[in-house]
Every structure is written in structure tokens, then in C-alpha cells.
N, C-alpha and C positions, 0 to 999 in steps of 0.2 A: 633506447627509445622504444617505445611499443603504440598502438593507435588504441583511440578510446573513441566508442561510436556513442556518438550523443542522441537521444530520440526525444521525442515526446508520446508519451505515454499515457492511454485515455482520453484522446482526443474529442471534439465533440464539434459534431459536424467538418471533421478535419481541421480544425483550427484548435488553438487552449492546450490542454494535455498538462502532464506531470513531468517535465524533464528528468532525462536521466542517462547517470554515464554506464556503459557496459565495454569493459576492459577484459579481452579475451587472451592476452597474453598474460601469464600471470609468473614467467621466469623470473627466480629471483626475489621477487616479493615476498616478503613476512609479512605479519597483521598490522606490526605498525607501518610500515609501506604504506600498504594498503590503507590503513586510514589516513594516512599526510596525504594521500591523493585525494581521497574523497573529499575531506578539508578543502583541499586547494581549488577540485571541483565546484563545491559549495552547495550539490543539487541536491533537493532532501536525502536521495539515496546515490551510492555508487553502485554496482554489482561487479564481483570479477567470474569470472567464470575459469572452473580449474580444470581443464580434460587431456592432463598429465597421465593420470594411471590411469588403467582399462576400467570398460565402465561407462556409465554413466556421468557425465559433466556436475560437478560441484559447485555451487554457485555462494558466493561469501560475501554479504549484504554488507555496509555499512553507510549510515549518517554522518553527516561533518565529527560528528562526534563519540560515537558508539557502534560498535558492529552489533546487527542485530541476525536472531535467529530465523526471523522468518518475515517478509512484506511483499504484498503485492504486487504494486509495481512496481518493481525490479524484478521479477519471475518474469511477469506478464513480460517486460520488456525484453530480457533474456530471452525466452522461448520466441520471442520474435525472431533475435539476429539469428539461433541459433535457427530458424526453420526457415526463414528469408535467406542468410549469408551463409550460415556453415553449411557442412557437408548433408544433411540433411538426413541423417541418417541416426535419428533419436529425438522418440518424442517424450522425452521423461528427462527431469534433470532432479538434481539434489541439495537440499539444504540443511538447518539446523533442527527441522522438523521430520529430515524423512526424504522420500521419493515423490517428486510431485507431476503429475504428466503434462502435456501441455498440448495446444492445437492453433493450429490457424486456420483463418477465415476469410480472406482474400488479405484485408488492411488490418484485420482485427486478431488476436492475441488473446488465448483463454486459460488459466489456470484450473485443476481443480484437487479441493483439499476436504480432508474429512469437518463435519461439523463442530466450532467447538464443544467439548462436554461441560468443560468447569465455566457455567453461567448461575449468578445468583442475582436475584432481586438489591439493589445497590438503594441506601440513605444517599440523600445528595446535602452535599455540606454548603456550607453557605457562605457568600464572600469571593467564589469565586469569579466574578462578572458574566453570568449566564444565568437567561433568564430560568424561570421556574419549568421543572420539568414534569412534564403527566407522566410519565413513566422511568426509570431509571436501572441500570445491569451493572455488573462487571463480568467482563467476558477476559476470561486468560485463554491465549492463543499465544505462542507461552506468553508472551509478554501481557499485564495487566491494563486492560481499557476500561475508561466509563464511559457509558453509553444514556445522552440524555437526550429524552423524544419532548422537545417544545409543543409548544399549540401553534405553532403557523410559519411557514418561510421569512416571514417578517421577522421574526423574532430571534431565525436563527441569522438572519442577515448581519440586525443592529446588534447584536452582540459583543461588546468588548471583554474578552476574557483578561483574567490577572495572569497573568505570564507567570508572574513569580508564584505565585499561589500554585498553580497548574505545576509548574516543575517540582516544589516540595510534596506532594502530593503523594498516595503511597502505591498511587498507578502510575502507569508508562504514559498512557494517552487516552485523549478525550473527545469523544466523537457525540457534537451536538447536532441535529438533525430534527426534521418535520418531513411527516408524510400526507401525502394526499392520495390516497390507491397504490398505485403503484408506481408512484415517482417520491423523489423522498427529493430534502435540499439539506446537504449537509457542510460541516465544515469540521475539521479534526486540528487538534492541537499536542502538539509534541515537545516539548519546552526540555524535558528532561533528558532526551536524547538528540538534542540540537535542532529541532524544527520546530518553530513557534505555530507557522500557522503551513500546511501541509495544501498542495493544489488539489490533490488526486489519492486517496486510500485505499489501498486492495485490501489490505489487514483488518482495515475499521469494518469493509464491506462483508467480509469474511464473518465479523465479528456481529454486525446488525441479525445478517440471514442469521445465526446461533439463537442471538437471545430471542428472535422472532420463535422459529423452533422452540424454544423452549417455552415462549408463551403460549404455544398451542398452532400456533403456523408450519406444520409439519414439511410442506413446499410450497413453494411462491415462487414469484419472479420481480425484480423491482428494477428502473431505471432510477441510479444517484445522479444525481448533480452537483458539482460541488468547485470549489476554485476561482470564484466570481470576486471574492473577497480581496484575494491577492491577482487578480487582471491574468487569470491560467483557467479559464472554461473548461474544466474537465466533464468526462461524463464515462460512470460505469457501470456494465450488465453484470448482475448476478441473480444467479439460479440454484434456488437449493432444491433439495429433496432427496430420500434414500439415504439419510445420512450424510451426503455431499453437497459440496459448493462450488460452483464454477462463478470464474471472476475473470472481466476480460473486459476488452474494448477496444478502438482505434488507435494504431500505433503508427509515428511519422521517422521515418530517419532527418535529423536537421543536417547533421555536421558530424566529420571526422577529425576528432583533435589528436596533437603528435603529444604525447606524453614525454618528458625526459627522463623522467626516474625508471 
């Protein structure tokens, strides 16, 4: 038996968030282990965290259905337990990307990661239930995202994307959103690696700041909102500039489940 701390991640105004399991035992566990839990979980993401060998703690993301190399909240929420509950003694942990450092801020949880570089101007194909975009990216962080800027919160609200359309697709995920200054309302979909419709995106956020950068927004700051869709009010800060990105927000412990496997 081992315990898996459940949080909600990106919360907003303390309530909403991203759930998510963070499994700090990791004795015994292989990959496929590790994803029958996450499965069993069900929460878009699980995280394990490995700090077996000296070092730096290794953190091994997966979806109900895919381990992925690198997403936000699961770091965000990682760097939580590990600066709230563990030893306290490392602010930097590690994934399929690298060294990523981390910080807290009373309630709040910050990531930060370099910008992506592979951004290009993206055709949006048609058919797939989202409305028409004014602007459109793909942003590989490694995994491939589109990124489409609607005309108005409205639009990205009523939105029914094709699920199936979205996972045949020759990206990972798809992050539709509208901005107004500096608040944006987004919603991301993940069909392809088990998450149809996502509460909360560190990755996608990660991914926005890039393509902004590259359109000429060299630093900003933006308040996302996003999760209203599926009844999870998420909300998350990022900041880029310098080449970097910080990604963060309010983090809640709910529950401590006893794991069997």
C-alpha cells in the first residue's frame, strides 16, 4: 500500500482547480504500474514523484491513458507537496524536459520553464466544432498543440468540439481561447491522450505565452480562466519574458487516498 495526496490545482478564489493525484512512493512501480493507477485515478493527470537516487526528485506524469513528458499541473502541484509536506530541502525537481525549478507563495505553486521555440503560424482545418479563429499556432513543447484565438468568451464557451475529429488529429492538443487585456477564457482538449475536455492547463499556458512571443509580445503577464465548462473553475498566472515562463496558481490539499498496488 502506499498514499496518494489528491489536490486541486489552480484553484480560483479557493474553490474549482484541476485535480490531481501526486504518488510519492514510487517502490516497486514500473510504467505500466504507474499508468493502471492513473487509469484507476481517472484525474487528467497522475504525477509520481521518484527521489530514490541522489539528486533531484524525478517526477513521471501520466494521463488515464499516456505518460506524458512534460504538463503543468502536475509540476505545479508536485512542487506544492514537495515545498508544503516533504523535507523541504529542493526547489528544483525533474522531468522528460529537463530541470524545472519551482517556488511557493503562501497557497500558490509556480513553475518556471524556458519559452517554447518550435512556434509556427498554423491553417485551421475545418470540421472540427470550433468556432472560426482570428489567429492560429502550433506550438511543440514537446508535445504538439493548436492554439486558436476566437473573437469573444462567447464563443469560446458555446463551442462543441468533435472529439473524434480532435483525437485523429496530427496534434496532441487544442487549446481554444479569447482575450480581452490581460485575461483570456480558455478551454483545451485532449482526446488523444485520454482527456477530452481538461479543467486547468499549465502546458497550453506555457504554450499561449510562446506563440504570444513569437508574435511580437516579448513579455506580458495574463490571468487564464478556464474549467467553467466541466463545473472545475480553474484559474492560472503566467509570466513570461527573458526567454522564460512561469506558470502557477492556488493549490488545495482535498484528500489522502491509501493506494493498494
Amino acid at each position: 500500500m502506499r498514499h496518494c495526496y489528491v489536490l486541486s490545482v489552480f484553484t480560483r478564489g479557493g474553490v474549482g482547480g484541476n485535480p490531481l493525484g501526486v504518488v510519492t512512493d514510487v517502490t516497486g512501480l514500473d510504467a505500466a504500474a504507474m499508468q493502471a493507477i492513473a487509469a484507476d485515478l481517472a484525474f487528467s493527470e497522475t504525477v509520481f514523484l521518484d527521489w530514490t537516487a541522489p539528486g533531484v526528485p524525478y517526477a513521471r506524469i501520466f494521463t488515464p491513458a499516456a505518460e506524458m513528458p512534460f504538463a503543468g499541473h502536475p509540476l505545479v502541484g508536485a512542487g506544492w507537496v514537495l515545498g508544503k509536506m516533504g523535507p523541504g530541502t529542493t526547489r528544483r525537481m525533474a522531468c522528460g524536459i529537463g530541470e524545472v525549478p519551482f517556488r511557493l507563495e503562501g497557497d500558490r505553486a509556480f513553475i518556471e520553464v524556458p519559452l517554447p521555440r518550435e512556434v509556427e503560424p498554423a491553417p485551421v482545418a475545418p470540421g472540427l466544432g470550433l468556432p472560426a479563429a482570428a489567429r492560429a499556432w502550433l506550438v511543440r513543447l514537446p508535445l504538439r498543440y493548436l492554439l486558436l484565438e476566437a473573437g469573444s468568451a462567447g464563443e469560446v464557451a458555446g463551442a462543441r468540439p468533435d472529439f473524434a475529429r480532435l483525437a485523429a488529429s496530427p496534434w496532441e492538443g487544442t487549446l481554444l481561447f479569447s482575450r480581452l487585456g490581460g485575461t483570456v477564457k480558455a478551454r483545451f482538449f485532449a482526446p488523444a491522450v485520454g482527456v477530452a475536455e481538461d479543467p486547468a492547463t499549465g502546458s497550453a499556458a506555457v504554450a499561449l505565452a510562446g506563440a504570444l512571443a513569437y508574435s511580437g509580445e516579448k513579455e506580458g503577464n495574463l490571468t487564464i480562466d478556464q474549467g467553467d465548462e466541466v463545473g472545475a473553475p480553474s484559474r492560472i498566472e503566467v509570466v513570461w519574458g527573458g526567454g522564460m515562463v512561469s506558470v502557477g496558481g492556488g493549490v488545495r490539499r482535498d484528500e489522502v487516498r491509501v493506494l493498494e498496488r
